[in-house]
N, C-alpha and C positions, 0 to 999 in steps of 0.2 A: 513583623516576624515572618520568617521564610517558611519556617514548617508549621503551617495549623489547616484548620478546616480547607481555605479557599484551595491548597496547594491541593489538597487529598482528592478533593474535589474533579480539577482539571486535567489531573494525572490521565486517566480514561481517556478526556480528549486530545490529549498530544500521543497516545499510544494505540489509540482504532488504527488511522492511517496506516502509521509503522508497521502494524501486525498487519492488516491488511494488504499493503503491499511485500511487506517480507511474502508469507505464505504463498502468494502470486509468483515469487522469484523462487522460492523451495521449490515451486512443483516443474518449475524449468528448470531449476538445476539440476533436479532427480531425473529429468531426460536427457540430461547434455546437453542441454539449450542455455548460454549464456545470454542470459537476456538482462542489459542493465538498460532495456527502453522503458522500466518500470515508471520513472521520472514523465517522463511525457503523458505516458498511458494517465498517469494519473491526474495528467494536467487536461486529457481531455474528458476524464468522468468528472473532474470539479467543470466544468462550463458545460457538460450535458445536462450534468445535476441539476445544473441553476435554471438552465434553457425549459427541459422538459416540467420542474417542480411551476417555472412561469405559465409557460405555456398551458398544461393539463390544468393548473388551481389546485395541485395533488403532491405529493411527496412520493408516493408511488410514481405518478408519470416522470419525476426526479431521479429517481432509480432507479427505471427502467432505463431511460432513456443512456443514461449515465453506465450501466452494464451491458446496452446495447452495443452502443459504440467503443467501447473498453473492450468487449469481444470483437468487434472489427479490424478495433487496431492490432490486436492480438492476430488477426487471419491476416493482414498485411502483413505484418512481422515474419510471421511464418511462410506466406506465398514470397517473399525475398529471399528468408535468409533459409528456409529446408526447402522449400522447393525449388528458387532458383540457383542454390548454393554458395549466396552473398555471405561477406563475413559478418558474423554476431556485432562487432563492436561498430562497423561499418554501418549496418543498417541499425543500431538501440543508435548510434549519436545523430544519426539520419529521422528519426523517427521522433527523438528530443527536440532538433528543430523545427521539425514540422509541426510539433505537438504547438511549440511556445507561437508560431509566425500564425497557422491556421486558429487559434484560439483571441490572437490578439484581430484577426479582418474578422474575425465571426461575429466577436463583440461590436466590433463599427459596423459589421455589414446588419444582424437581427436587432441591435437596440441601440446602434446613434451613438454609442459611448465612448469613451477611449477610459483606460486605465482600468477602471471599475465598473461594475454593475450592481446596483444597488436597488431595490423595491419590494415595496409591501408585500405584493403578491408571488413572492417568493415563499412556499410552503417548507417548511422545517419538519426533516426528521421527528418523528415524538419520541419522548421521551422516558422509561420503563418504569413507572414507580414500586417499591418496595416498602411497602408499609410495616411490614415484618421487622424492618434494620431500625424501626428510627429509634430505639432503646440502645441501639448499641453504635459507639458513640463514632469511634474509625472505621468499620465499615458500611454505617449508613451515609457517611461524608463522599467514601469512596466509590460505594456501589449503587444508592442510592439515585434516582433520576437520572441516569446515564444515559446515552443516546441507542437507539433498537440498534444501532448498528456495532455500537462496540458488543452487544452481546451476541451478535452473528458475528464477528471476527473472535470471540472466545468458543463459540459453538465450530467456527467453522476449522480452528485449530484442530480438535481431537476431530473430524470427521476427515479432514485430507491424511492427518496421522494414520485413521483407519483404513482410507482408500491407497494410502502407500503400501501400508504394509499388513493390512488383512482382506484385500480385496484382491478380482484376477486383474481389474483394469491399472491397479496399483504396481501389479506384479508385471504388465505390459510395459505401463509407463518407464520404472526402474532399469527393464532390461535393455527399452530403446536408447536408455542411457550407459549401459553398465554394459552389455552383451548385445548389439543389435543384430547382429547372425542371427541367434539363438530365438529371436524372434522370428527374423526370417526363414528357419527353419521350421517352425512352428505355422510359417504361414500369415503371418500376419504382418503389414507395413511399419518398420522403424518410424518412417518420414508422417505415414498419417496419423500415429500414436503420439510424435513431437506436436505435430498442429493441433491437436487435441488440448493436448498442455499450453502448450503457448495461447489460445483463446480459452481455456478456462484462467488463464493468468493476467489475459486482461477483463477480466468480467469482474475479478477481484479487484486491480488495480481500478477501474472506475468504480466499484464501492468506496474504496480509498479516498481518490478523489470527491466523490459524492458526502465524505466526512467532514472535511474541509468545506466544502462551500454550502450545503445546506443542512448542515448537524453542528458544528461548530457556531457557525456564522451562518448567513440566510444570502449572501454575495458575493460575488465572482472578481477578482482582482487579476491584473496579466501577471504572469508565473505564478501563479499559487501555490502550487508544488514547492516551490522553495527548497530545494534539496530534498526533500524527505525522498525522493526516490534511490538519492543515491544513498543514504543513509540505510532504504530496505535492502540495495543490494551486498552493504558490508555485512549487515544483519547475517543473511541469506549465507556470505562468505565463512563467517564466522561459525556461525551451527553448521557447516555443512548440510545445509536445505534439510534440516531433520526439525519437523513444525512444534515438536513440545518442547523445542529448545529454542523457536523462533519467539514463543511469549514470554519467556523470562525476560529473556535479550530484549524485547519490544518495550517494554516495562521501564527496564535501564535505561535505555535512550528517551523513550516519554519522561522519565522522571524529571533527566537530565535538562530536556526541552522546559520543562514545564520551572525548575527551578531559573532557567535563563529570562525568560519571563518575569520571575519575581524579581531577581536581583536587579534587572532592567529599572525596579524602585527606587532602588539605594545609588541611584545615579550614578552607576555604569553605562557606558554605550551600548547600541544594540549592535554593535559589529560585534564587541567581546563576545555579549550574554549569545548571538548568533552560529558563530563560530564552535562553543563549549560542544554541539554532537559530535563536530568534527573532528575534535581534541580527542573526546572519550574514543571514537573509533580507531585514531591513531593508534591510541594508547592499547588497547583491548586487541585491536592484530598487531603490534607488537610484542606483547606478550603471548599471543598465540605461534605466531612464529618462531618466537624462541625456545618456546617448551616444545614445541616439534624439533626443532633441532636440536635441543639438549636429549629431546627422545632416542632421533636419530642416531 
């Protein structure tokens, strides 16, 4: 069966990421910062994830490690493409390959591997239990033992929501997008309000990543990412970077993920069951472009 417990289950974990790096691309798009290097960013918080959770013996040191450098790449990003006024899509597919080339010598260069990385001492995310739900029968399946990190990408939903639009640093960030005179006038840097954004956007994307390789799984594979970055940036497209609309949408596309996976049983390929985000996303900005134009 396609819909019962285990599907309900997994949903959370194909939708942390998603949400994760949507949010990360909301809050650069609410400055004018085209940033589709989410894909990368994310591929270097899953091998920090794994590096720092090895090294430390910690899931924290995983984390850290994993938001550390998810914020650096973020300050790269930004030192190219606002400071030295490189183009957005020039430096995100510049920063994609760097992401996939530095993560695959890093793996041979720290642990001798190629391909994967795989070991015990790999510290895993824990896991939030709910003892409240187990009477009730769907959302103990769904809420139930989830990973601390999808409840910080549902937490951290309504707090960037708040800091957009009921905070002054919200009211900065918007205007360095919307109005950046008016900033200027105001006295305050467009350009340092974007790098702001742009490294709070990789601190999330390496949470992201950090989902993937030590909350889902405890292992590092070369591209792990696997699209989902580009995936957060149609998200991000679609809501117009507005973050209470980036979790429904995140949800959608996990569903979608997580049925690809099942069907994978009923002996379909994994190229089909692969593909099906990419289909719904087709599908979903085509019909948003049309109803703007029939608006129009």
């Amino acid at each position: 069966m396609l819909f019962d417990s285990a599907l309900l289950e997994s949903i959370p974990r194909f939708v942390t990421p998603l949400l994760l790096a949507a949010l990360a691309g909301a809050i650069c798009h609410r400055a004018s910062v085209f940033n589709i290097a989410l894909e990368g960013m994310m591929l270097i918080g899953a091998f920090c994830a794994v590096a720092g959770a090895y090294g430390s013996g910690t899931w924290l040191g995983g984390l850290g490690l994993a938001m550390l450098f998810g914020g650096l790449a973020g300050l790269a990003y930004s030192w190219f493409s606002i400071r030295r006024g490189g183009d957005d899509i020039v430096v995100s597919i510049g920063m994609n390959f760097l992401a996939i080339g530095a993560t695959i010598f890093m793996l041979r260069l720290l642990f001798g591997t190629r391909g994967q990385f795989d070991d015990p001492g790999i510290i895993a995310v824990p896991k939030v239990p709910l003892p409240f739900l187990d009477a009730v029968p769907v959302l103990s399946n769904l809420l139930n033992d989830q990973s601390l990190l999808f409840w910080i990408g549902l937490m951290m939903t309504f707090a960037i929501s708040y800091l957009l639009y009921r905070h002054r640093f919200g009211l900065r960030l918007r205007a360095a997008g919307e109005n950046p005179e008016a900033l200027q006038t105001a006295g305050l840097s467009p350009e340092r309000t974007r790098t702001v954004a742009v490294v709070i956007s990789g601190v999330l994307c390496g949470l992201a990543g950090a989902q993937l390789s030590i909350s889902n799984v405890t292992l590092f594979t070369e591209n792990m990412s696997a699209g989902r970055g580009w995936i957060a940036v149609v998200i991000v497209l679609m809501c117009n970077g507005r973050p209470l609309w980036v979790l429904p949408t995140a949800v959608l596309f996990g569903l979608v993920e997580a049925l690809g996976f099942r069907i994978q049983g009923l002996g379909l390929p994994q190229q089909f069951t692969d593909a099906l985000p990419y289909v719904l996303a087709l599908l979903v900005l085509a019909i948003v472009l049309g109803r703007k134009k029939y608006l129009a």
